[in-house]
RODO-2510 file (C-alpha; in nm, 4 decimals, decimal comma):
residues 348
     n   res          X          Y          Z
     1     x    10,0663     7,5592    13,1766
     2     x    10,4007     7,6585    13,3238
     3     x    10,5468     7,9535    13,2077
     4     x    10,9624     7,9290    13,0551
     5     x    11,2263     8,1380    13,2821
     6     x    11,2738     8,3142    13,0055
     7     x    10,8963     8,4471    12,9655
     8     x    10,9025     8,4823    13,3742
     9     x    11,1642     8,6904    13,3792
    10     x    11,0827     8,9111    13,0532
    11     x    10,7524     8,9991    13,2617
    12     x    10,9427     9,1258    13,5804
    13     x    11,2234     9,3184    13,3990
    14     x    10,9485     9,6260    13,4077
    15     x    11,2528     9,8696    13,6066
    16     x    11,4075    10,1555    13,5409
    17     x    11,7229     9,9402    13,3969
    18     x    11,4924     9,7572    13,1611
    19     x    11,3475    10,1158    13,0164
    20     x    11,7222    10,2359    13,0010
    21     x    11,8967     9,9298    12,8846
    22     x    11,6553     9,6938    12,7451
    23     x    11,5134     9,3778    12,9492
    24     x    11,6986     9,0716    12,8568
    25     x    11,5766     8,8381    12,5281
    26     x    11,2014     8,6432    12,5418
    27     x    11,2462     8,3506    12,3741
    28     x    10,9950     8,2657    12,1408
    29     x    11,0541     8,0811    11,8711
    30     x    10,7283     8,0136    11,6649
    31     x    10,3505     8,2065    11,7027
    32     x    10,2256     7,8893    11,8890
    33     x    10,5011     7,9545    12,1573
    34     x    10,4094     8,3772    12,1645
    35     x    10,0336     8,3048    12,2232
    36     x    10,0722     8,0388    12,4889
    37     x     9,9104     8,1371    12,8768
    38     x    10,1217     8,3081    13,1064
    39     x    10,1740     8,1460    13,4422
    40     x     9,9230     8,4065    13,7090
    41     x    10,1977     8,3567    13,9829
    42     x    10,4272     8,5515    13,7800
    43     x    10,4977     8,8667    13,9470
    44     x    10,6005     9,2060    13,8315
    45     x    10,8223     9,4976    13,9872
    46     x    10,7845     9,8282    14,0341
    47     x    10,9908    10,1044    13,8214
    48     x    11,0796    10,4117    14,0887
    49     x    11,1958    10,6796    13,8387
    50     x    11,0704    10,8262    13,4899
    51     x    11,2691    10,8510    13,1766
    52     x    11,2988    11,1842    13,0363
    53     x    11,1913    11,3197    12,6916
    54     x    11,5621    11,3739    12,6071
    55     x    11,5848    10,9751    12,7645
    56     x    11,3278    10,8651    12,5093
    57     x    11,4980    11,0284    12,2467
    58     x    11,8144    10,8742    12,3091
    59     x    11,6244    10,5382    12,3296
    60     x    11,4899    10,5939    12,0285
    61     x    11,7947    10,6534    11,8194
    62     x    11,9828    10,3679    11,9419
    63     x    11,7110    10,1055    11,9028
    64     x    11,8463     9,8607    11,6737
    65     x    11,5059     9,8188    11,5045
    66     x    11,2706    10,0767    11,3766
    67     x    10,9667    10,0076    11,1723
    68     x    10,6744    10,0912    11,0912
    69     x    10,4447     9,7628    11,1814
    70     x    10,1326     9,6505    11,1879
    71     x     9,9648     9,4710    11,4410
    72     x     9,7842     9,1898    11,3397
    73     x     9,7320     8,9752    11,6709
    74     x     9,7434     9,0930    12,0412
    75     x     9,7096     8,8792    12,3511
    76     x     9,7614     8,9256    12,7264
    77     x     9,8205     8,7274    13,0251
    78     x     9,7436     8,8212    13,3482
    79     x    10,0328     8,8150    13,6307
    80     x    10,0791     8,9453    13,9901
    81     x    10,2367     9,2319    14,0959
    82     x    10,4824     9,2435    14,3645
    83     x    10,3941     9,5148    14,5534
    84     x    10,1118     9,7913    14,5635
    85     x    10,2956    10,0092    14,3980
    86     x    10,0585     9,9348    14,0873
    87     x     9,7439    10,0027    14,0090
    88     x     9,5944     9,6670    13,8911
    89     x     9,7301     9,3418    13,7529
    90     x    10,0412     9,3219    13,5730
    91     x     9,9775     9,1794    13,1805
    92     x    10,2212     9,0011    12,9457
    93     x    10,1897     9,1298    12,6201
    94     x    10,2155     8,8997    12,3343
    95     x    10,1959     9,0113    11,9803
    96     x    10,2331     8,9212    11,6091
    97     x    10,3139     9,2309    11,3488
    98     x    10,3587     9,2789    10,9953
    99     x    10,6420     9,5134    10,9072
   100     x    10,5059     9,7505    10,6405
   101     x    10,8277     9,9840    10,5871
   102     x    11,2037     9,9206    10,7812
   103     x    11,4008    10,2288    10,8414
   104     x    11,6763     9,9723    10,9745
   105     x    11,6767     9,6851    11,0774
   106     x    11,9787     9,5342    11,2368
   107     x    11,8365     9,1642    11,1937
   108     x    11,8128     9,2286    10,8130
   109     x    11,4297     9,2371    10,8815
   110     x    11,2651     9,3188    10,5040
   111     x    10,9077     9,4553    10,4086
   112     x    10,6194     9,1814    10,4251
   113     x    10,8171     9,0360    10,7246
   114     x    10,6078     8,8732    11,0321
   115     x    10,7434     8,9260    11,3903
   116     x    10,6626     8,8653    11,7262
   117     x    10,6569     9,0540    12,0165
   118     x    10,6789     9,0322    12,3615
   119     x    10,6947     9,2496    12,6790
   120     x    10,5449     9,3635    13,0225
   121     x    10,2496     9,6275    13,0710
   122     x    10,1551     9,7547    13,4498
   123     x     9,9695    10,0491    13,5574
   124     x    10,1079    10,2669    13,8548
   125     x     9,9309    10,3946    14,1410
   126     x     9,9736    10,7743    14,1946
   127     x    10,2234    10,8634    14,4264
   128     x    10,3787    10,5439    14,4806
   129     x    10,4942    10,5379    14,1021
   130     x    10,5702    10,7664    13,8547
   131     x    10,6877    10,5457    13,5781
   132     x    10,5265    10,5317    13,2315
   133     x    10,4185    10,2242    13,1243
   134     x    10,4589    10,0629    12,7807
   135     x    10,1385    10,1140    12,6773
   136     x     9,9297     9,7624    12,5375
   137     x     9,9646     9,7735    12,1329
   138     x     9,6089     9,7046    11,9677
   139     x     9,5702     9,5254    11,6768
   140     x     9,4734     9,6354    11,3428
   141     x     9,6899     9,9661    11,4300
   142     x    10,0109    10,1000    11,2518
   143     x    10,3134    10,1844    11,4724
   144     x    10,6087    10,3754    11,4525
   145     x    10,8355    10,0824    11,6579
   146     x    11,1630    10,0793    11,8054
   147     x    11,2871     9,7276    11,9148
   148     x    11,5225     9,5302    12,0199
   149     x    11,6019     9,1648    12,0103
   150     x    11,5123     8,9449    11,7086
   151     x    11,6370     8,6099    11,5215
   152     x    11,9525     8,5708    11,7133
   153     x    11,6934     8,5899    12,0586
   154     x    11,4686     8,3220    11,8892
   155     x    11,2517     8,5354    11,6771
   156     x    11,0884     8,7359    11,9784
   157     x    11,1465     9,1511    11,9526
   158     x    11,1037     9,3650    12,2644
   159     x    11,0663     9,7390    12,3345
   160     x    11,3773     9,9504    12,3157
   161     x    11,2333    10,3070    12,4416
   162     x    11,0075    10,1646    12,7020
   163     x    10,6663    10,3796    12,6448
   164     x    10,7524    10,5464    12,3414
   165     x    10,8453    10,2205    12,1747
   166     x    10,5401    10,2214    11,9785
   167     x    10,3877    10,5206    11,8132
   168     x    10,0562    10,5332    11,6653
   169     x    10,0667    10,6584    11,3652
   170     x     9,7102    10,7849    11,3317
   171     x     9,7245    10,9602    11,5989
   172     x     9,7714    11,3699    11,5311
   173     x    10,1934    11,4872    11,6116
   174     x    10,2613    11,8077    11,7009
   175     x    10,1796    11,9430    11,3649
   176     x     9,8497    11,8630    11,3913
   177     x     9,8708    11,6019    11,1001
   178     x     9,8979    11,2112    11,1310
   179     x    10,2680    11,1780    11,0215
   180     x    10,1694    10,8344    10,8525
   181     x     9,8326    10,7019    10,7834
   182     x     9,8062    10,3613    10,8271
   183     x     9,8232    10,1333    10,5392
   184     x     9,6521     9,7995    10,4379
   185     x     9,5846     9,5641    10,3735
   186     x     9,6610     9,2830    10,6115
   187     x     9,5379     8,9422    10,4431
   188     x     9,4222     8,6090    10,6150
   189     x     9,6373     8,3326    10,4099
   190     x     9,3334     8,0660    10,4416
   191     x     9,0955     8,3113    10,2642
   192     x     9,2583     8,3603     9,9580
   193     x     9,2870     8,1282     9,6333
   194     x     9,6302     7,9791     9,4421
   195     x     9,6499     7,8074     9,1606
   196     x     9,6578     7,4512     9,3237
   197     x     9,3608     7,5462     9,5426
   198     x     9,1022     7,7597     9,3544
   199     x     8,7921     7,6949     9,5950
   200     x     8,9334     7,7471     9,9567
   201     x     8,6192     7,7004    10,2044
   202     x     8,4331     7,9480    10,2931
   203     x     8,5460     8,2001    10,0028
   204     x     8,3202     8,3139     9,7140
   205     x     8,3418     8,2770     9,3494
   206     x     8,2011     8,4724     9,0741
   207     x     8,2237     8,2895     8,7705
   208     x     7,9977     8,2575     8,3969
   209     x     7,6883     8,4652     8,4680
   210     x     7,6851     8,6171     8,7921
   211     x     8,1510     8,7043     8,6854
   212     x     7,9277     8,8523     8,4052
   213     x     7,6684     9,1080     8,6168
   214     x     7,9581     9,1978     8,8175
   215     x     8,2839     9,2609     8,6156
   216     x     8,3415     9,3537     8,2795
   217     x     8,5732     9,4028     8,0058
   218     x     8,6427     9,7087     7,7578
   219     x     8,8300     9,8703     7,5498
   220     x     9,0041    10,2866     7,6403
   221     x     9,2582    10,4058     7,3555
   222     x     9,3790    10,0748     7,2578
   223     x     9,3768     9,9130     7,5532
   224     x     9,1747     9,6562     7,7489
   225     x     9,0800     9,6522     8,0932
   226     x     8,8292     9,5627     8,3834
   227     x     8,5544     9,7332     8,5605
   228     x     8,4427     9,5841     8,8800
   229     x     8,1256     9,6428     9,0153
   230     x     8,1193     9,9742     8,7874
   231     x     8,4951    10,0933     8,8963
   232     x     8,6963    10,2774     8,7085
   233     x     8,9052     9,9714     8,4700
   234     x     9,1872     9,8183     8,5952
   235     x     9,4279     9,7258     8,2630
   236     x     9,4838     9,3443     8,1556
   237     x     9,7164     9,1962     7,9706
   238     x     9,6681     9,0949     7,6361
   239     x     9,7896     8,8281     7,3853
   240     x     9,7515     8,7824     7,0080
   241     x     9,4276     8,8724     6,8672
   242     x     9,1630     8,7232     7,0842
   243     x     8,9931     8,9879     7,3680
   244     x     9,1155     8,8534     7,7140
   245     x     8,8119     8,6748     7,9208
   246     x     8,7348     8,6920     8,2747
   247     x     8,7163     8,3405     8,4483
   248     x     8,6572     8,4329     8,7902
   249     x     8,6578     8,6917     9,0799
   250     x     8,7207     8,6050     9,4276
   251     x     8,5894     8,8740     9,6850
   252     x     8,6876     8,8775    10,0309
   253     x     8,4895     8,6442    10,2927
   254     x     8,2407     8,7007    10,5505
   255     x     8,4678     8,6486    10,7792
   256     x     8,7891     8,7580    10,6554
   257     x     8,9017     9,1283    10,7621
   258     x     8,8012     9,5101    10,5663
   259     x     9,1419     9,5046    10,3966
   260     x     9,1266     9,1537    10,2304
   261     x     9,2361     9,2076     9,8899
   262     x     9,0365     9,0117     9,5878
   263     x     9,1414     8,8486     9,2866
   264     x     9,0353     8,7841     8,9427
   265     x     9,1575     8,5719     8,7147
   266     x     9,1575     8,5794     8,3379
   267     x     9,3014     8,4787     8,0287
   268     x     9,5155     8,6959     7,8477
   269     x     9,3725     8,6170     7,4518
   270     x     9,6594     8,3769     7,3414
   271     x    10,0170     8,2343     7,3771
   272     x    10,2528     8,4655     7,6136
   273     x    10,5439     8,2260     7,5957
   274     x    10,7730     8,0522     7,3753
   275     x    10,6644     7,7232     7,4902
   276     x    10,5548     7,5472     7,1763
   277     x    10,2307     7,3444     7,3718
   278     x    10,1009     7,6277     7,5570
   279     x     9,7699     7,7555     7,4361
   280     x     9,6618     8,0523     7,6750
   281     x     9,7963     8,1791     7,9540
   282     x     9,5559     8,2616     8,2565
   283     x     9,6995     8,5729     8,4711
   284     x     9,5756     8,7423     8,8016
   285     x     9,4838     9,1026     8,9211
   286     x     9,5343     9,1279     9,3069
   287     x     9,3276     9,4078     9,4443
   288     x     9,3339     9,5927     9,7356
   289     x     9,0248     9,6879     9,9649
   290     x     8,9908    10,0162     9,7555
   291     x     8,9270     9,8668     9,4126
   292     x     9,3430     9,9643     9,3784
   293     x     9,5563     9,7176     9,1406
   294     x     9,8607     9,5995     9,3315
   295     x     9,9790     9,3308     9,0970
   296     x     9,9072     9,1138     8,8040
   297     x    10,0787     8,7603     8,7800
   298     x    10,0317     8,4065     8,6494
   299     x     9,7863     8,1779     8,7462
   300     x     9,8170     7,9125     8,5243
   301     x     9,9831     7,7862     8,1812
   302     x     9,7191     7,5993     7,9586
   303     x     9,7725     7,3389     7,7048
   304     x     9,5529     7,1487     7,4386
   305     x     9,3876     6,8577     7,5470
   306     x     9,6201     6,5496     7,5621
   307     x     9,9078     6,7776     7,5877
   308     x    10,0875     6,7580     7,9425
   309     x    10,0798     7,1209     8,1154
   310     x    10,3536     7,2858     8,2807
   311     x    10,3586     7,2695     8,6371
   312     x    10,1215     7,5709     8,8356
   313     x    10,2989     7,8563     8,9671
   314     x    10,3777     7,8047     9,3653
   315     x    10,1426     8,1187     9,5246
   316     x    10,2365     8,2072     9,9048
   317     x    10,0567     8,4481    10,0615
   318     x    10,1493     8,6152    10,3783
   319     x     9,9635     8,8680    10,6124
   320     x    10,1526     9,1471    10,3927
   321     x    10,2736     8,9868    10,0946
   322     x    10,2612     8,7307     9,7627
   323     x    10,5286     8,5488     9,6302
   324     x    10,4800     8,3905     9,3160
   325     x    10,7381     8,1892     9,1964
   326     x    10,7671     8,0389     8,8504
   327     x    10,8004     7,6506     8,8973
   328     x    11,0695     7,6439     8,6015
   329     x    11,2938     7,9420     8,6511
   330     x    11,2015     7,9424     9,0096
   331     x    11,1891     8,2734     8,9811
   332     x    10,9828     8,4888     9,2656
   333     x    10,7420     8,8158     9,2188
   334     x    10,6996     8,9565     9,4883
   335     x    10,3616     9,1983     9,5751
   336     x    10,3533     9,3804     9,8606
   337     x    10,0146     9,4204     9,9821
   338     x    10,0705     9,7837    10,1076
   339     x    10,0488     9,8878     9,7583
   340     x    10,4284    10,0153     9,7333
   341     x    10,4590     9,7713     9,4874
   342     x    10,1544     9,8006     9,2609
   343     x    10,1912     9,9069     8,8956
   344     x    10,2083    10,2368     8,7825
   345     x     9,8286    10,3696     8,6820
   346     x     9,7230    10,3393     8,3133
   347     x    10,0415    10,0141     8,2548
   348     x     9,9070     9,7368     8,0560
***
């Protein structure tokens, strides 16, 4: 398909003005519109000149965004160059990332965010070029980036320090150490459960007998919690007298990726609320790849039979978050997959 003016001219704004300055906005305005092909008569220019480190630096400290991201979808296009000053075929990179931490953001971007991305990649030829190129994110990987762009350039972000816009973060610094190790997980929304959809296809279920070979409950100075597949326990809530009971346990698909987290629902023993018809309460542990609790929220409100139940909690997941909002107070908990917002170890 055709490619927009916009996207044509985001791909041959690779010159020393757009390393310096900043190429001018990609629109994109939804993921559809980021992954869509990029036209092959597109053509690409030639930067003449290389930034210094001191340039980078300067880059770096003006971006207007800096995050750390991760990359959870990469594509590229394939355009034509203009000249021979480069090496190969110019490539449109298109991207979607999940912003693990901001260190500022001046679109008000917020941990658990998704963003898109979109710039220009060529390879020089020695001697005819010396430019660096921004090199071609992967996916999967945890950056260190410095954009620009954002909501007000419909919802595309661009590189702001040309090829030290995104550093990898597992790779060793100067020190010798990996300055941040990269942190999970990143979840596929279709492969996990909510309350109003308990069996998504293609996910597993543990439940009665084979819930019972593979998690279960006991008691450690007072309180009760849950080993999984011989873990150390996890801690559950607990209500009134009764021992809390594990429903089901949701590992992560075939197909979904190594940092899926898992869930198991219980119920908590008895009544956690004031509301005179409710006769358990069923709650949630959310669990990262590493048997590590990040959160533990409601599933469900359950009444005696007859009785009309409140309404289910509305569960969103995201590719780094869950919101969980309360369908009377609306009220929304928020877990951020990352772990920086699991409970502190040994809470009940």
């Amino acid at each position: 398909m055709p490619l927009s003016r916009h996207h044509n001219r985001a791909l041959a704004l690779l010159t020393l003005a757009t390393s310096l300055a900043g190429p001018l906005a990609a629109q994109v305005s939804s993921a559809p519109a980021v992954l869509q092909q990029v036209s092959t008569n597109t053509t690409i220019s030639p930067i003449l000149s290389t930034p210094t480190a001191e340039d980078y630096r300067q880059m770096q400290a003006s971006a207007p965004e800096v995050l750390v991201v991760r990359i959870t979808s990469v594509k590229t296009e394939v355009g034509k160059p203009a000249d021979n000053s480069v090496e190969s075929a110019p490539l449109m990179v298109t991207a979607q990332a999940a912003v693990i931490r901001v260190i500022h953001s001046a679109t008000n971007l917020k941990n658990g965010d998704v963003i898109y991305l979109l710039y220009g990649h060529a390879t020089p030829v020695p001697g005819k070029s010396s430019y660096i190129p921004i090199p071609v994110i992967t996916n999967n990987t945890e950056y260190t980036a410095y954009l620009a762009g954002g909501p007000k350039d419909k919802d595309s972000y661009r590189p702001a320090a040309g090829a030290q816009s995104f550093i990898d973060n597992s790779k060793p610094v100067a020190s010798g150490a990996a300055e941040t190790k990269p942190t999970g997980p990143i979840a596929d929304p279709t492969l996990l459960p909510t309350p109003d959809n308990p069996t998504p296809v293609g996910v597993p279920r543990l439940t009665h007998e084979n819930l019972a070979r593979f998690a279960q409950t006991s008691v450690t100075d007072g309180h009760w919690g849950v080993s999984i597949a011989e873990a150390d326990p996890l801690p559950l809530q607990t209500a009134g007298k009764d021992s809390p009971t594990l429903l089901a346990y949701y590992p992560a698909a075939i197909r979904a990726p190594a940092t899926q987290p898992k869930v198991l629902v219980y119920v908590t023993g008895g009544p956690t609320t004031n509301l005179s018809p409710v006769v358990s309460t069923e709650r949630a542990l959310i669990i990262d790849g590493n048997g590590r609790l990040l959160g533990d929220v409601v599933w469900a409100l359950r009444v005696a039979e007859g009785q009309t139940p409140p309404p289910l909690p509305v569960w969103r997941w995201s590719t780094y978050k869950l919101e969980v909002e309360d369908s009377g107070t609306h009220a929304v908990q928020t877990i951020l997959l990352d772990g920086s917002s699991a409970p502190a170890a040994g809470k009940n």
